[in-house]
ROLOLO-756465 format. One record per residue (C-alpha): residue number from 1; residue in one letter; x, y, z. Coordinates in pm, 1 decimal. Example, Ala and Ser with C-alpha at 12.3 -4.5 7.8 and 13.67 -1.06 7.14 Angstrom:
% residues 2
- 1; A; 1230.0; -450.0; 780.0
- 2; S; 1367.0; -106.0; 714.0
This chain:
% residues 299
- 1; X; 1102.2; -1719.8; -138.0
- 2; X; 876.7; -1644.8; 228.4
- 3; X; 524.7; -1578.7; 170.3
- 4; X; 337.2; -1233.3; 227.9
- 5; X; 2.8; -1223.4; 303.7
- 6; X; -156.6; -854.5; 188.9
- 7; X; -503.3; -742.9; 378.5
- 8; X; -669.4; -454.5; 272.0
- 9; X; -898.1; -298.4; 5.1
- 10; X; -1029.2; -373.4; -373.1
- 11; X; -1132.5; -88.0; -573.3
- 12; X; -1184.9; 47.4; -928.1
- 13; X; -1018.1; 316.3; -982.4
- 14; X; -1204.3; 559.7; -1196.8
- 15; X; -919.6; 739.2; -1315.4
- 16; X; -1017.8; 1154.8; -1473.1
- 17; X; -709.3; 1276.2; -1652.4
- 18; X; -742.9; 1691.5; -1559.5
- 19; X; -511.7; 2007.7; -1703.4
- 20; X; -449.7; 2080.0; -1298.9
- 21; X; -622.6; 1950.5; -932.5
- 22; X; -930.6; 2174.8; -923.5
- 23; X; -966.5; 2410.9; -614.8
- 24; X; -1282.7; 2415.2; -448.3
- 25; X; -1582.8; 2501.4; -608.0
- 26; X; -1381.0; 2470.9; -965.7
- 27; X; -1575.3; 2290.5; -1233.4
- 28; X; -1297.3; 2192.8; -1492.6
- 29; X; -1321.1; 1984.3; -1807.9
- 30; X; -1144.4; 1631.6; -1815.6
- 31; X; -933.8; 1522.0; -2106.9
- 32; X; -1008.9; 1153.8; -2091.7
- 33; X; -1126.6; 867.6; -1871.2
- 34; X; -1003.2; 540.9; -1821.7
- 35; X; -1062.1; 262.0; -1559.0
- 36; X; -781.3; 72.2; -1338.9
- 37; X; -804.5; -227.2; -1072.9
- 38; X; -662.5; -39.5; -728.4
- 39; X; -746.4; 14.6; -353.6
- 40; X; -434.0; -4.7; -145.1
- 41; X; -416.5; -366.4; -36.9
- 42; X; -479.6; -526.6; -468.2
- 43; X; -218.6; -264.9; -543.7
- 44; X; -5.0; -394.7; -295.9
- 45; X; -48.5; -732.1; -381.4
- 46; X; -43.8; -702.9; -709.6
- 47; X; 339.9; -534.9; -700.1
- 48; X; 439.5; -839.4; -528.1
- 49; X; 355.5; -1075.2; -753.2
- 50; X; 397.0; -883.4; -1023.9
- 51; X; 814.5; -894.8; -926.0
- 52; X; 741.7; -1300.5; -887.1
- 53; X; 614.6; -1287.5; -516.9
- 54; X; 434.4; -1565.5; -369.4
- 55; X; 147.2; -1312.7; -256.2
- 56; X; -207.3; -1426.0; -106.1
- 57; X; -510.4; -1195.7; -55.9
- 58; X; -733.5; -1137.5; 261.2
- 59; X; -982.8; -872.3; 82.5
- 60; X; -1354.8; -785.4; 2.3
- 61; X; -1563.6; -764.3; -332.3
- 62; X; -1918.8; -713.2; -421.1
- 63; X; -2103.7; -935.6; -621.5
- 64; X; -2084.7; -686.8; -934.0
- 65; X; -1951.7; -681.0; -1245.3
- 66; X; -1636.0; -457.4; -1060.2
- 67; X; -1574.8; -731.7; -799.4
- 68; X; -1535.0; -1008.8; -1077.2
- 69; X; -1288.1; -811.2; -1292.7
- 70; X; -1086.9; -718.7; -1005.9
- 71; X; -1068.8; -1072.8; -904.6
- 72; X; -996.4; -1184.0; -1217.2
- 73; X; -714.1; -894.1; -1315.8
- 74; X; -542.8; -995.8; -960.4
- 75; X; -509.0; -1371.5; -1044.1
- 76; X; -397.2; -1301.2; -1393.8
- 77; X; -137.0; -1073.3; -1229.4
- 78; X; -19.5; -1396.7; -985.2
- 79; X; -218.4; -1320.2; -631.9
- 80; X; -376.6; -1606.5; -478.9
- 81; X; -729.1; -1512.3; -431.4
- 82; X; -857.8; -1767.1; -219.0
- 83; X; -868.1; -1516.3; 103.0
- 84; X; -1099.8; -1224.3; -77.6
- 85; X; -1452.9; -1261.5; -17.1
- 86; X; -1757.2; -1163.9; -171.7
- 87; X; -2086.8; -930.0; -32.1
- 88; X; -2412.5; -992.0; -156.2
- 89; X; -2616.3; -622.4; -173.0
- 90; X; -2277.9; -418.8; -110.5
- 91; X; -2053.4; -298.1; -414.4
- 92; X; -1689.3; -303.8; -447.6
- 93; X; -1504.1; -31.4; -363.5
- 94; X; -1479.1; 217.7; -625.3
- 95; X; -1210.1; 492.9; -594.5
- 96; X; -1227.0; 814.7; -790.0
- 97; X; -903.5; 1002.2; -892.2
- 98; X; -820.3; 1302.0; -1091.8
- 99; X; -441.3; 1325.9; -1228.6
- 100; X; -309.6; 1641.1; -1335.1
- 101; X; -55.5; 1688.9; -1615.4
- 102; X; 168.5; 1755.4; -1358.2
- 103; X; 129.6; 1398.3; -1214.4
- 104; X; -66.9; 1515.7; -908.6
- 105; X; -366.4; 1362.6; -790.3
- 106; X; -625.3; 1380.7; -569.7
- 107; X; -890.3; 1104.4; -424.4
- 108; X; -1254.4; 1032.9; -314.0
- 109; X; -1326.7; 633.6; -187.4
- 110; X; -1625.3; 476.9; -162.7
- 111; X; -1543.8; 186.0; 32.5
- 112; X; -1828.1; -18.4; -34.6
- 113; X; -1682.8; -432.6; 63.3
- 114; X; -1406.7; -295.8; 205.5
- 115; X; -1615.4; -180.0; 527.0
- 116; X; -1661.9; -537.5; 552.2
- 117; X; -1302.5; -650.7; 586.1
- 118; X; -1387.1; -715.6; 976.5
- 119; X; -1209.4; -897.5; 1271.9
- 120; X; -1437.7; -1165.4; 1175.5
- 121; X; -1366.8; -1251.5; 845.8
- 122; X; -972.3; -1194.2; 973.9
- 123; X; -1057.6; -1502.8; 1224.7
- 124; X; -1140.8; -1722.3; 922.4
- 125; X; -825.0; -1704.0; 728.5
- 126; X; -567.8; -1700.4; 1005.5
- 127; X; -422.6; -1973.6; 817.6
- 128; X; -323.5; -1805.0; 589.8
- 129; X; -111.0; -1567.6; 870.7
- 130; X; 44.2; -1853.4; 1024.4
- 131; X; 173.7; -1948.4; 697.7
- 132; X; 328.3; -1603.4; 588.6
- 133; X; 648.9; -1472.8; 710.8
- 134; X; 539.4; -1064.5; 643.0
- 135; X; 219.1; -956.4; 645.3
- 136; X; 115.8; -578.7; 466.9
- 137; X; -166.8; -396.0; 607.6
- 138; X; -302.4; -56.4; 532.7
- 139; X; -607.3; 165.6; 666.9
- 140; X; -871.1; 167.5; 368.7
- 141; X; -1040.2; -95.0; 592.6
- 142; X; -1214.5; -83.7; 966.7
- 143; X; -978.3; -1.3; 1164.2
- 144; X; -1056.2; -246.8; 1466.1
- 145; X; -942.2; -507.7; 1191.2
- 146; X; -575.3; -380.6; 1182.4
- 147; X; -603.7; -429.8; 1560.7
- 148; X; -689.7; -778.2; 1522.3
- 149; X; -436.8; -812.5; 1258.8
- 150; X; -150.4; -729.7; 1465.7
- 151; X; -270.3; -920.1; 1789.2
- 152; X; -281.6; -1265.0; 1510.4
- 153; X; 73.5; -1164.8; 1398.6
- 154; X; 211.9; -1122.5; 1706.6
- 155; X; 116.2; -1457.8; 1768.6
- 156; X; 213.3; -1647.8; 1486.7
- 157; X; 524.9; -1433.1; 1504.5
- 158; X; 422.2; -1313.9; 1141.7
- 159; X; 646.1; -984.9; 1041.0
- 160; X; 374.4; -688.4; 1025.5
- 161; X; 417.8; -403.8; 817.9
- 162; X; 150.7; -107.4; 847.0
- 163; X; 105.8; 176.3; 575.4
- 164; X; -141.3; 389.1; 756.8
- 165; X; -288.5; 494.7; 477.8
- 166; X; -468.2; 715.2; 405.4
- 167; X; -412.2; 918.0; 746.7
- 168; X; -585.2; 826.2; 1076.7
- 169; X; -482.8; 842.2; 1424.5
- 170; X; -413.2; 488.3; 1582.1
- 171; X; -398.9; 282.3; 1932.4
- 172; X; -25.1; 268.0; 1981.9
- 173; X; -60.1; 51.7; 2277.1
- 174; X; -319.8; -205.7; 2011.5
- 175; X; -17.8; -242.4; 1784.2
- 176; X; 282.5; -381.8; 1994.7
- 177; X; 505.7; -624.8; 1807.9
- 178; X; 423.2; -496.4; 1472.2
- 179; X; 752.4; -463.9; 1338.4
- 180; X; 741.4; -165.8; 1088.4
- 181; X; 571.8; 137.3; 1026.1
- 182; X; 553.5; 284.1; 646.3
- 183; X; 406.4; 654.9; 671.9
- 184; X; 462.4; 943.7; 417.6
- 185; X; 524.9; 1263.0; 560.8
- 186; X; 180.1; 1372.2; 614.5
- 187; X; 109.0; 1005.9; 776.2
- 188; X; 347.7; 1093.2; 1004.7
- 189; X; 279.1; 1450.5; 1130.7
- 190; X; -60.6; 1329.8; 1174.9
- 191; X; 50.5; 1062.0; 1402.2
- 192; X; 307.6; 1278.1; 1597.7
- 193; X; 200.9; 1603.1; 1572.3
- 194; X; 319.8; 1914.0; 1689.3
- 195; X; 693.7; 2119.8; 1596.7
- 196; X; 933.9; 1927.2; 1485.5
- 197; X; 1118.3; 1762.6; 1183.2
- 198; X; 1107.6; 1452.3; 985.1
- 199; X; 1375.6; 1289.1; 1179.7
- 200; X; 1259.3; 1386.1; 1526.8
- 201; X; 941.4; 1266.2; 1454.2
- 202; X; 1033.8; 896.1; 1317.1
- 203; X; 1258.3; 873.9; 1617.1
- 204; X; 931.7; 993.8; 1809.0
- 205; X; 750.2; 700.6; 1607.0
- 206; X; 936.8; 458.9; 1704.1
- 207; X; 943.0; 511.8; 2046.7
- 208; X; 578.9; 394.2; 2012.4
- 209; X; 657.8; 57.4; 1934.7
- 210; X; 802.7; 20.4; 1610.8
- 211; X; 1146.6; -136.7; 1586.2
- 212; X; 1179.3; 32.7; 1177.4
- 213; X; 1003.7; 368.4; 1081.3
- 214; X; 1004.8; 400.9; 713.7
- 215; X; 899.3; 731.4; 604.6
- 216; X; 845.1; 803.7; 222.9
- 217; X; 924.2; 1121.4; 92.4
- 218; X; 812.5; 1096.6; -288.8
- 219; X; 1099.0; 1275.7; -505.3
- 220; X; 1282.2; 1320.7; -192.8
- 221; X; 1295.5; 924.2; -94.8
- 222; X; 1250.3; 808.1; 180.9
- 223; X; 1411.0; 803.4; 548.8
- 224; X; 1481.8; 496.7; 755.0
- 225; X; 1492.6; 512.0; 1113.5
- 226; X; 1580.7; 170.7; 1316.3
- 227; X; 1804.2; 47.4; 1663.3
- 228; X; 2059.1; 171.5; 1397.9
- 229; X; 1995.7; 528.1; 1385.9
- 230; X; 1856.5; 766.9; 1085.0
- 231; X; 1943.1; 686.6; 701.3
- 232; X; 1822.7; 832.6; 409.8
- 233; X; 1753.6; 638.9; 85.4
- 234; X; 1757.7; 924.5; -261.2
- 235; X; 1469.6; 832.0; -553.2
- 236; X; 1532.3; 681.0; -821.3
- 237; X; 1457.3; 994.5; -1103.2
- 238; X; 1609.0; 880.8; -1385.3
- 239; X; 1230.5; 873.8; -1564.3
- 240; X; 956.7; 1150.1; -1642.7
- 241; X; 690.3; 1155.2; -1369.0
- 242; X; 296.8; 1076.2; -1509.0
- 243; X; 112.3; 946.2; -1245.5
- 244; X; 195.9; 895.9; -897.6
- 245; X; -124.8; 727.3; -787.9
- 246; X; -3.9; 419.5; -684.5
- 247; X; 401.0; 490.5; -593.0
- 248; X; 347.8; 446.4; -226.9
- 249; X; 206.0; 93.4; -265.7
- 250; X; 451.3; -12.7; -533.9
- 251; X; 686.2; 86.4; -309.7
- 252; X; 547.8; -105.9; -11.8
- 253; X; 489.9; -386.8; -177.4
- 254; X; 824.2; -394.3; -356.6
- 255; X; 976.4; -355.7; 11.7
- 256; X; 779.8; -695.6; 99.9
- 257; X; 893.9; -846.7; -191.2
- 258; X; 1308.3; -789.4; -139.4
- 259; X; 1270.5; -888.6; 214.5
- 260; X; 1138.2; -1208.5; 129.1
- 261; X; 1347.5; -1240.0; -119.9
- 262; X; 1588.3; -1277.8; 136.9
- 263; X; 1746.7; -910.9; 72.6
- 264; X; 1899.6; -667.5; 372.1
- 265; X; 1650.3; -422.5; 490.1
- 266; X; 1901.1; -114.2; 301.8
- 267; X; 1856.5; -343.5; -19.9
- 268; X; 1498.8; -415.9; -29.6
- 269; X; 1440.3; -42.8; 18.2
- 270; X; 1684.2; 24.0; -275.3
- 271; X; 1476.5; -199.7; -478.9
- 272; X; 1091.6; -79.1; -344.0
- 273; X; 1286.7; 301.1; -490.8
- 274; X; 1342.9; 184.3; -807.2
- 275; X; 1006.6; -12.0; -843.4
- 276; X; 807.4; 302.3; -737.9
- 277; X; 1028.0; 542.4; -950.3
- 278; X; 923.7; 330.7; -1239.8
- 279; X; 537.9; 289.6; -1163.1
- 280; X; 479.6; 669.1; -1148.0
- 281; X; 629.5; 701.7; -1578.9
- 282; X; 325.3; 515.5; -1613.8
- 283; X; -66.9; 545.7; -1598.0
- 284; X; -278.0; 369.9; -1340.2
- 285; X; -238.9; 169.8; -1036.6
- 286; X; -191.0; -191.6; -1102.8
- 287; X; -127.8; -99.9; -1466.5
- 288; X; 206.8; 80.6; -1363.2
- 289; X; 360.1; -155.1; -1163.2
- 290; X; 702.7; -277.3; -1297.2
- 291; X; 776.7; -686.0; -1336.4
- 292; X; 1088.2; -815.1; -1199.9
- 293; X; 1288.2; -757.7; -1505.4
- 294; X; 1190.1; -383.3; -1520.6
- 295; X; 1343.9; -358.3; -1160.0
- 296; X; 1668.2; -557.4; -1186.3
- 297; X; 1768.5; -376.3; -1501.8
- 298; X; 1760.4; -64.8; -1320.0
- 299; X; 1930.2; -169.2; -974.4
């Protein structure tokens, strides 16, 4: 089993169950309210090990009540912690998210530590680079720091995978040698906009740099585009849909997970379908992510 090193955000997820997503200017009643460890980077971490994989880290907390339990809920899940840092007079990220009974959501961040995930603090776990064979990186943290990211893992010839999420445009020419890209479809017509459809527009992707465009299509899949040409991979439906909040990272980190496993690229994607297919019959982020056992019983 290779090692993955995640870097990205820590957040409580402060999760409203609503009848619908309310339009602007709607004041709606909520029909419960729970609370969830999230933020794109824990999530993604926290899929990997949850499937068994050896997962470490690079994050931000405050020193709060919210940092500590998110700390402690991602050891108990199997990260290794020792790359998240804490900030004295800053809180941890605390994410706010209303589900429908439709399974739609919607999202407001407060990024609190994770503005603090900085080149910097990058520079003081490179180790922990070096020593992974994939890194995962998202954009729920300063963007000069995914920069710096893929400059370190170019070096250390670490694999980089980017979810550039949520949406923001990015420095092509900043990001050479990363060696995938994992956009949904509104990721992706953000970074190559204009006419066109989804295939043009990976191909368009990857002329940018990246050797595999993944784009994820929620109930449609997801569409593969590599020095091989354009495949598409269906979802896996087979289970009623409750919350999609965290299916992009389960399947991300799932991905991770099956390549270091040692899996084909076209297996480790039909693994990261199933996992994500499972985590949105379930509430939460962290909470619905399947174990190992889940996933192989479905493959």
């Amino acid at each position: 089993m290779q090692k993955i090193t995640v870097i990205g955000s820590i957040n409580m997820d402060i999760v409203l169950r609503v009848p619908h997503i309310p339009a602007p200017g709607e004041t709606i009643l909520a029909q419960g309210v729970q609370t969830f460890g999230g933020g794109k980077g824990a999530n993604q971490a926290a899929a990997i090990a949850k499937l068994g994989g050896d997962v470490t880290m690079i994050g931000r907390v405050g020193n709060d009540d919210h940092g500590r339990t998110l700390r402690t809920q991602l050891q108990a899940n199997g990260v290794n912690t020792c790359g998240i840092e804490t900030s004295d007079g800053v809180p941890t990220g605390t994410a706010y998210i209303n589900v429908s009974d439709a399974g739609e959501n919607n999202i407001v961040v407060n990024p609190g530590a994770n503005g603090h995930v900085t080149p910097d603090m990058l520079a003081r776990h490179t180790h922990l680079l070096g020593d992974a064979a994939y890194c995962l990186i998202q954009l729920e943290t300063p963007i000069e720091t995914l920069y710096a990211c893929a400059n370190l893992c170019k070096e250390r010839d670490t694999r980089l995978i980017i979810n550039p999420a949520p949406a923001a445009p990015l420095d092509f020419g900043k990001l050479q040698g990363a060696w995938m890209i994992v956009p949904n479809e509104s990721e992706l017509n953000l970074l190559i906009p204009g006419v066109g459809d989804i295939i043009s527009k990976a191909k368009a992707l990857r002329e940018k740099g990246f050797p595999h465009v993944l784009v994820t299509l929620g109930a449609e899949g997801c569409l593969l585009v590599d020095g091989e040409g354009a495949r598409t991979y269906p979802a896996y439906t087979a289970l009623p849909v409750k919350d999609t909040t965290a299916a992009g990272d389960c399947f991300v980190g799932a991905l991770a997970f099956g390549l270091s496993k040692g899996l084909g690229l076209s297996q480790a994607i039909h693994l990261a379908v199933r996992a994500a297919g499972i985590s949105v019959s379930r509430a939460g982020a962290q909470a619905s992510l399947p174990t190992w056992a889940e996933v192989e019983a479905v493959l």
